[in-house]
N, C-alpha and C positions, 0 to 999 in steps of 0.2 A: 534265721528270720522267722522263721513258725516258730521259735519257740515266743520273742518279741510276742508276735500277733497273738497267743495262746496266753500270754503274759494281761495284756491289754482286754482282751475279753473278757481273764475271765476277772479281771477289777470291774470293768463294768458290769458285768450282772452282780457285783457285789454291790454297786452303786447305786444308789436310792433316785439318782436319774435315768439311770436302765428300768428299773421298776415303774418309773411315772411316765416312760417312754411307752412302756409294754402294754401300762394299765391304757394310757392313750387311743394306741394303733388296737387296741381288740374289742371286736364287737361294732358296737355303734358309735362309740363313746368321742369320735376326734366331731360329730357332729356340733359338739359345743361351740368348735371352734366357729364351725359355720353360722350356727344360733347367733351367736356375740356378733360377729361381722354384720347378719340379717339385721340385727338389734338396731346399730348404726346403720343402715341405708347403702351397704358397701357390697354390692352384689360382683359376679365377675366379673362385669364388662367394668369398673373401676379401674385404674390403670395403674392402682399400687394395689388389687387385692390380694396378688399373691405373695406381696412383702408383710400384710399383715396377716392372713395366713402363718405365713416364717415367724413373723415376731411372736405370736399365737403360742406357735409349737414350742421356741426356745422359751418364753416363759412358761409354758405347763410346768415343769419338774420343779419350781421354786415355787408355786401356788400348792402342788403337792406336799412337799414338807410343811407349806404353812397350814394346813387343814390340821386344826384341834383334835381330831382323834384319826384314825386307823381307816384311810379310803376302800380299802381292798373290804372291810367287814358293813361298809356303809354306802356305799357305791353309789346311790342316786341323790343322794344328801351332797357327798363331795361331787356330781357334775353340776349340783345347781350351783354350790359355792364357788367351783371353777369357771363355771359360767358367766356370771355375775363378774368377778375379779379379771375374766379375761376381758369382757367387757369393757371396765375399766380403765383397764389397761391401756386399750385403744382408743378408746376415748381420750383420758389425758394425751395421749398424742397426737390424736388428731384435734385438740385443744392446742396447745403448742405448735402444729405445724401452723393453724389460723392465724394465730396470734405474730406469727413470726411473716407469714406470708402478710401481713396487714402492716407492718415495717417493712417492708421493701419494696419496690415498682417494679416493673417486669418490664419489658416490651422495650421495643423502639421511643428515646425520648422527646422522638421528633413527633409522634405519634400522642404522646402521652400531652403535650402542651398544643398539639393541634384538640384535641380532645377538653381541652381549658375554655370556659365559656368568655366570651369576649365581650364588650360594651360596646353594644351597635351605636351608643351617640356617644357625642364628646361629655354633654351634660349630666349622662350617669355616671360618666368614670369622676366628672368633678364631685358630683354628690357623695358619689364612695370617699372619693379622699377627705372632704370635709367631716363625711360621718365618722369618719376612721380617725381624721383630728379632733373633734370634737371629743371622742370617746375618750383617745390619750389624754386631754386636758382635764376632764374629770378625774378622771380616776388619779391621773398625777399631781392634781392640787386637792382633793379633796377623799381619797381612795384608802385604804391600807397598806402596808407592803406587800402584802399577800394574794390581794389584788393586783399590786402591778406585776408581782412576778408570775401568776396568773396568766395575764393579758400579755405582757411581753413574752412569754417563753410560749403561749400559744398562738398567738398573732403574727409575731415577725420570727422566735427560733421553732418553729411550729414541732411543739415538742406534747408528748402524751403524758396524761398523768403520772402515768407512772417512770418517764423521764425527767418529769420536774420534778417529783419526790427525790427522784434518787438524785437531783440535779442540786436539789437545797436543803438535802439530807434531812427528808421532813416523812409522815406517812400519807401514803395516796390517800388518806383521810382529809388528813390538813389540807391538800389541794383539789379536793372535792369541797370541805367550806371555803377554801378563796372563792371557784366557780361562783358558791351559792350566792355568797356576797355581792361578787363581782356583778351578776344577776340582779342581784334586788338594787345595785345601785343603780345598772343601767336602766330598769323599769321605772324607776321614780324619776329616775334625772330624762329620759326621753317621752318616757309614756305617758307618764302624769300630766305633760304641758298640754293635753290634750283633754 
């Protein structure tokens, strides 16, 4: 069994991520980690800091090989570039977590539709629907297709940009100009009469 462990060791100090562990842990140097975190707004009381901490430390050794020349002869050059990059790092994910937590609900959904604002008269919820019909029949007789797929996939399948691209194999470009469209014809077709 010692000899296994003696085996294992000493591959890792031959290992370029023992070396970026070492250069890491000595001195002052894991403070970038902390820097990067500060950077974002993610202090201790945060109740994932210590995951990104973790993620922190498992990426250093692969920001280390990616530095252009030799950390060990350049040292304050490579903690800013690790800095920066660590940075990054946790930003795109906490990009991603946003993005992800903005498609989901949370909570109680009995909570979530109590929370839905309601039409205290009978005569706003008629006006909504007429507005809402009136809308459909524009755009349905006189609209694009791109507009109604637009308006129907955000309207009634209440779907995101970037679900309706990938929904009518188009780019969130093209359904960013439906929007515009869809726009300039509701201004002129409601606003103008005014």
């Amino acid at each position: 069994m010692d000899h296994q462990i003696k085996g294992w060791f000493k591959k890792m100090t031959n290992n370029t991520d023992a070396v970026a562990y070492a250069f890491l842990f000595s001195g002052d140097h894991e403070q970038i980690i902390y820097g990067a975190l500060s950077r974002l707004h993610l202090s201790p009381v945060h109740a994932d800091f210590d995951d990104y901490v973790q993620e922190c430390r498992l990426a250093f050794p692969a920001i280390y090989r990616a530095f252009p020349e030799d950390p060990q002869t350049k040292p304050h050059q490579f903690l800013a570039y690790a800095q920066l990059a660590l940075y990054r790092r946790i930003l795109d994910q906490l990009r991603k977590a946003w993005r992800h937590q903005d498609h989901q609900e949370t909570g109680d959904p009995e909570l979530a539709l109590a929370a839905v604002p309601v039409a205290e008269r009978l005569e706003d919820l008629v006006h909504a629907r007429q507005y809402r019909l009136r809308l459909l029949q524009v755009v349905g007789t006189t609209g694009t297709l791109g507009e109604w797929r637009y308006l129907v996939g955000t309207l009634i399948d209440h779907r995101s940009a970037a679900e309706l691209a990938a929904h009518h194999g188009v780019s969130r470009q093209t359904v960013y100009r439906w929007r515009r469209a869809l726009l300039r014809r509701v201004t002129q077709e409601f606003f103008d009469q005014f």
